[in-house]
C-alpha positions, 0 to 999 in steps of 0.5 A: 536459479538466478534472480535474471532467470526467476522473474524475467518480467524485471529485467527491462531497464528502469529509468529515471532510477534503477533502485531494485535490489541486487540479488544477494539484497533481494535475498536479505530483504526478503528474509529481513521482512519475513523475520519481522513479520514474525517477530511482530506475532511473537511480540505480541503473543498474537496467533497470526495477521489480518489484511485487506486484499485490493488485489495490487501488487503491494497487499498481494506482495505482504501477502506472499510474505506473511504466508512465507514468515507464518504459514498459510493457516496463519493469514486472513485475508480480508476483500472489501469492495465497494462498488466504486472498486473495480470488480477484476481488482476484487476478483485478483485479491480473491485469486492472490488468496486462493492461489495461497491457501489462505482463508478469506472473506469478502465484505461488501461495505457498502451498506456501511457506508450508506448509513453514514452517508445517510447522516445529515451533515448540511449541505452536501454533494449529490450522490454522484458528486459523493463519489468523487469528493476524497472525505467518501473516500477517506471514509471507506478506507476507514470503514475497512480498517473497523473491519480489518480491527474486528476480525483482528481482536475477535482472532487475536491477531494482528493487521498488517498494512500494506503501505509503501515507502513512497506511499508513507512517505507523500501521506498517500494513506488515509489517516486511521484507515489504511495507514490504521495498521499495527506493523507495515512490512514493505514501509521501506521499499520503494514501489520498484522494489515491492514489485520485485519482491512479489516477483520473487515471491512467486506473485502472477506477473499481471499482478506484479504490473498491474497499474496501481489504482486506489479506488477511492476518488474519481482517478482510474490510476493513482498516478493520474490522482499523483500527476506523476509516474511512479518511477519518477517519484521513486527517483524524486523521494529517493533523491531529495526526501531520503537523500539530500539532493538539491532540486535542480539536481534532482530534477535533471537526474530524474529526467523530469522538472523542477516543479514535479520535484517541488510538487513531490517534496510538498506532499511530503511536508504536507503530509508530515501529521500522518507520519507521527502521533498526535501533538500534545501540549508537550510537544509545542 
C-alpha cells in the first residue's frame, strides 16, 4: 500500500515548510527507531520500557514504536494525571494503551503533589495562583519522572521519553522531569514528522491531530504557551538552529517575522543548560 493511500489525513500541503519524510525516508525512519529502541534493552540487559501516556501524539507515536521494536508484553505504560489534566487527554492515553495491548497503570498524583505543596517555602501564591505558576508545574512533571524511575528500576526496565526534536531543541522539557528519560526515540524528528510516523504507525487520526497541550500551566495549547504554531517553528528550527539561514531569510521562507524567528532562536540558547550535563570546574 503507498504512503498516500496509508494515512490520507497527511496528505494536505504544509506550509510554511514541508519536512515529512518521503515514503522510502518513513520507512528507514521508522526501522531506524525501532532498531534503536532495541538496541537501547539489549545494551543495557533491560527487560523492556516505561513511558508516561498523555494521550498526545508524541507518547502515542513512542508508543506504537516500542510495541513494534519489543512486542506489546514488553511496554508499560504509565497515565499520570492530575487534575489540572484534561480528563479526554487521560481518557486517549488509556484508549492508545488498550488499543495495543500493552499493561498500563493509572496513578493519580496529586496527592503528591499536595504534600509538597503543603511544604512551607514563605511567601506563596494562593492555590489558585498555584496552578498557573510554571514551578507547580515543573514539579509535577518531576513528580511523573519518580514514578515512571519506580516502576522502571523495580521491573528492570528502561524509560523512554517522549521528547521531540523541536521540543528538545527550545528546552520545552522540564528539566529532571520529562526530559528525566534514559533514551528519546523521536529526539530527531520534527513535529511534522512524529505525526507521520503515528500515522504510519496505525495511530486513530484524532490522535495524529490532536492540538497538542502540555497540561502543566494556565495555556490550553502549547502553541498559545509558545506564541507560535508549530509548523512555523518547525520551519523556523529547521532553517536557523539546525541549518544556517540567516534571520531575514528565515523569516520570509517561513512566512513569518523576524521577531518570531529571534523569539525562537532565544528559547533555544536560553535553554542550552537542558541540553548538556551539569558544568564541573573542568568545564569553565
Amino acid at each position: 500500500m503507498e504512503l498516500s493511500q496509508r494515512q490520507p489525513q497527511l496528505d494536505a500541503e504544509i506550509t510554511p515548510l514541508d519536512l515529512r519524510f518521503s515514503s522510502d525516508e518513513l520507512t528507514a525512519e521508522r526501522e531506524r527507531i525501532t532498531s534503536f529502541i532495541q538496541a537501547q534493552v539489549d545494551r543495557h540487559d533491560a527487560d523492556g520500557v516505561v513511558l508516561g501516556l498523555s494521550g498526545g501524539v508524541d507518547s502515542t507515536a513512542v508508543a506504537h514504536l516500542a510495541v513494534e521494536a519489543l512486542g506489546r508484553s514488553a511496554v508499560h505504560g504509565l497515565i499520570l494525571p492530575r487534575d489540572v489534566n484534561s480528563d479526554a487527554n487521560m481518557s486517549d492515553a488509556e484508549r492508545v494503551a488498550v488499543d495495543l495491548g500493552i499493561r498500563y497503570d493509572v496513578v493519580d498524583i496529586d496527592p503528591i503533589m499536595d504534600e509538597l505543596l503543603a511544604i512551607d517555602a514563605g511567601e506563596s501564591a494562593s492555590d489558585e495562583d498555584d496552578w498557573a505558576n510554571r514551578f507547580v508545574g515543573n514539579t509535577s512533571a518531576r513528580v511523573r519522572m519518580t514514578v515512571n524511575y519506580l516502576v522502571a528500576n523495580k521491573e528492570n526496565k528502561l524509560v523512554l521519553g517522549t521528547g521531540n526534536r523541536v521540543e528538545l531543541s527550545l528546552g520545552y522539557v522540564t528539566k529532571y522531569g520529562d526530559g528525566g528519560v534514559d533514551c528519546n526515540p523521536i529526539g530527531n524528528c520534527y513535529k511534522q514528522q512524529v505525526r507521520q510516523l503515528a500515522a504510519d504507525l496505525g495511530a486513530d487520526e484524532e490522535l495524529v491531530q490532536k492540538t497538542p497541550t502540555g497540561g502543566m500551566v494556565d495555556y490550553e495549547t502549547d502553541e498559545e504557551e509558545i506564541g507560535v504554531e508549530y509548523d512555523t517553528i518547525d520551519a523556523i528550527v529547521a532553517l536557523t538552529v539546525d541549518g544556517n539561514v540567516a534571520t531575514a531569510a528565515a523569516a520570509e521562507i517561513a512566512d513569518t517575522t523576524p521577531e518570531v524567528v529571534e523569539h525562537i532562536q532565544e528559547l533555544h540558547r536560553d535553554n542550552e543548560h537542558k541540553r548538556t550535563t551539569p558544568p564541573m570546574p573542568s568545564d569553565a
